[in-house]
N, C-alpha and C positions, 0 to 999 in steps of 0.2 A: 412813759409809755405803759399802757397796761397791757396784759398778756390775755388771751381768750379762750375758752373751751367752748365746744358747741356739742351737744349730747346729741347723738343719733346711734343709741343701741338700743337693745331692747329685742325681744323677738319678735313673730310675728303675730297678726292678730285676725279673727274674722273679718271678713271682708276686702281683704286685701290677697292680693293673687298668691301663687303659690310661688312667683319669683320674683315677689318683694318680699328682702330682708325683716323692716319695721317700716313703721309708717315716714320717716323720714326720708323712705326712698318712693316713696308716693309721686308720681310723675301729674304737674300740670305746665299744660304748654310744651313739653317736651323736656321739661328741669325736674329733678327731686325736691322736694322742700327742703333737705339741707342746702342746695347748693342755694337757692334764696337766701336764707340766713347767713351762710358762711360769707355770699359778697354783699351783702348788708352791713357785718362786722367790718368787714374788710374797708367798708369804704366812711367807716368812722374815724374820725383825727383823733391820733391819744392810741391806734391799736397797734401791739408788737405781732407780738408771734400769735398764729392761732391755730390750736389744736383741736381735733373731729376725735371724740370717741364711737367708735363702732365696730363694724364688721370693713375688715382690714380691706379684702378683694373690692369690693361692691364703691365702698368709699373712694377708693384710686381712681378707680374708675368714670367717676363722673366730677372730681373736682382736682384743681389747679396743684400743680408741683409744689409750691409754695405753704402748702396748709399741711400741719404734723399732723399722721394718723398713728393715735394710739387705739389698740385693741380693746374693742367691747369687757370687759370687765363685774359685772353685774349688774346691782343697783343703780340704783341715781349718785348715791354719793360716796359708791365704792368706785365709779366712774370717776368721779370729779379728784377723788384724794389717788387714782390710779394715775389721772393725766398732771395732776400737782407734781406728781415722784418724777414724769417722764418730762415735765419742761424744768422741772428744780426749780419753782417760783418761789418767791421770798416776800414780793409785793403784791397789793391788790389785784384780784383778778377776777375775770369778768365770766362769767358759765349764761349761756344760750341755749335755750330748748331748741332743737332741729324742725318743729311743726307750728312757726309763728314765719308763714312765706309774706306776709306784708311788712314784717320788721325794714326801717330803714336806719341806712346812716345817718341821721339826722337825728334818728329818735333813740339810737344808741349814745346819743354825743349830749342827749338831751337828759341822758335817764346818768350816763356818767357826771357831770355837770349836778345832778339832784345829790349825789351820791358828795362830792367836794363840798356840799354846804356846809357839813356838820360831820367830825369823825366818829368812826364804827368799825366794829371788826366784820360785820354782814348786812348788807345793803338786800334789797330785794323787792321791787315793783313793784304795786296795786295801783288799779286803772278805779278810778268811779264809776256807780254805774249808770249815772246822769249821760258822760262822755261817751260810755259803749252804746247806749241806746240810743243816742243823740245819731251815731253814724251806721247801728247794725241794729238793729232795736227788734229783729227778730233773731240774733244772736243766742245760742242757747249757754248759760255759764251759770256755776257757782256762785252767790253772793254774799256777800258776808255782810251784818247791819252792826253798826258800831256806833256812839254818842257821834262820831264826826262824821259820819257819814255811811252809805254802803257802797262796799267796793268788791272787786274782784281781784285774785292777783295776775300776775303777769308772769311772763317767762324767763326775765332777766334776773337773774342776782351780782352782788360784786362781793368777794371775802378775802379775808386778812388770811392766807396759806397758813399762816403759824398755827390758827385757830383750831384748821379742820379736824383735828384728834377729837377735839371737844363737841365739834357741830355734828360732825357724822351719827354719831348714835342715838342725841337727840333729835336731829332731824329722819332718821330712819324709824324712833318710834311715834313719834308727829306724825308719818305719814301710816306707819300701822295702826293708830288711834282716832283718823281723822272721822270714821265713823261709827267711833266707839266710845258715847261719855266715861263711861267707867276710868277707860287708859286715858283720857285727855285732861278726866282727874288728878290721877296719880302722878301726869306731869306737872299740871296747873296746879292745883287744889283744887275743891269744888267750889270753893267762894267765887273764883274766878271762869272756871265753866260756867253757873249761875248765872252771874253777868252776862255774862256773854252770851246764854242763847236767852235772854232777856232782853237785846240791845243797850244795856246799860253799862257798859265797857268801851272803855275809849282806847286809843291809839298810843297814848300816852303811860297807859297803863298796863296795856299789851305788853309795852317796851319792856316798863320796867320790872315785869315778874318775869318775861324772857330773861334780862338779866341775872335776876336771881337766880334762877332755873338750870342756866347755861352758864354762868357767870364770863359774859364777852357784851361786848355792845351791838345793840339789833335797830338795827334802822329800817321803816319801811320808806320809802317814796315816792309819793304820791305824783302821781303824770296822768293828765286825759289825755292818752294814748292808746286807744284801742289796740293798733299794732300790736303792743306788748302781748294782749291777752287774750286774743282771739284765735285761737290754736284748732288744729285740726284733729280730730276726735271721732274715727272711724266710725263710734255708735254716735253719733250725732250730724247727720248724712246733710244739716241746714248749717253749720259752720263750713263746711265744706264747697258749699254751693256760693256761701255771699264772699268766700275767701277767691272762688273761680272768678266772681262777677267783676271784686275787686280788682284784679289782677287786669284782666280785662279791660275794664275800665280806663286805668293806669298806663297800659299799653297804647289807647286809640285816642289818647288826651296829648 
């Protein structure tokens, strides 16, 4: 059994009322987007326990007895090594962004399943962007062009608890550099930024300078699963609209 986190902290942001929390408490159809996700997890085979970081009151409130709430804690992955101390995990475990309300059980059993192929100390999603446009194609997302292909990533990751000492500060300056060659230098080298906004870097090679870099093993896994990666993103008011349509859809089928 794998154990699960579902991130919904964070403050608040424009566009959102003034008695929404974060965007995970975003209301369509009369549910928050976490509570979408959290029984999306829940109805995957293979899951244990599963813990909500957030805002403690607001969270009770709207989901089941059953799901741990740990307290909002900072970051993203001051979050995830806060909710690791409060379940005591030991084995792989599963972390869920709270603003992917089309995730299903099926595609979390799909993306665990990618993850058994091959071991790793950190697992973590990329959708293609052939699949995303195939079903949202005026979706609006990040892409990244690589020798195999161009992808986007997705919400899901899976890691090895013992790891997180070592993932946490790399992945907190990875995200304070993602718009900044100079620091994605000083991670990478520049040989390998080069490449890369050159599309001349591949996945394989990704991997293995992550390795070096972090010295753990980095898996991406590749799924055409839109769900993964189609997130809701306050400033992007057209993600929001094909995720209502979705949902919708889904409901009158």
């Amino acid at each position: 059994m794998v154990d699960a986190i579902v991130l919904a902290g964070g403050g608040t942001e424009p566009g959102l009322g003034a008695d929404v929390p974060n965007k995970g408490f975003l209301q369509i159809s009369g549910r928050p987007l976490v509570d979408y996700v959290v029984q999306a997890v829940q109805r995957a085979r293979g899951i244990g326990r599963i813990a909500v970081v957030g805002p403690p009151g607001p969270l009770r409130s709207v989901l089941s007895r059953d799901v741990i709430i740990v307290s909002d804690n900072g970051g993203i992955m001051e979050n995830v090594a806060h909710a690791v101390r409060e379940l005591g995990v030991r084995d792989l475990t599963l972390v869920a962004a709270s603003d992917i309300p089309l995730l299903t059980g099926v595609v979390v059993e799909e993306f665990l399943a990618g993850c058994a192929r091959k071991p790793a100390d950190f697992y973590y999603a990329v959708v293609p962007k052939d699949a995303m446009e195939q079903q949202f194609p005026t979706a609006q997302k990040t892409y990244v062009t690589l020798t195999d292909g161009t992808f986007c990533g997705g919400s899901l990751m899976l890691f090895n608890p013992a790891v997180i000492d070592r993932v946490q500060p790399f992945v907190e300056r990875l995200f304070a550099a993602r718009k900044k060659p100079w620091l994605l230098a000083q991670l990478f080298g520049w040989a390998i930024v080069l490449r890369f906004a050159s599309g001349r870097l591949s996945i394989a090679e990704m991997v293995a300078r992550a390795r070096e870099v972090v010295g753990i093993d980095v898996m991406p896994v590749v799924l055409p699963r839109p769900e993964l990666a189609l997130d809701v993103d306050v400033g992007k008011p057209e993600n929001l609209a094909l995720i209502r349509a979705a949902l919708q859809q889904h409901r009158d089928s």
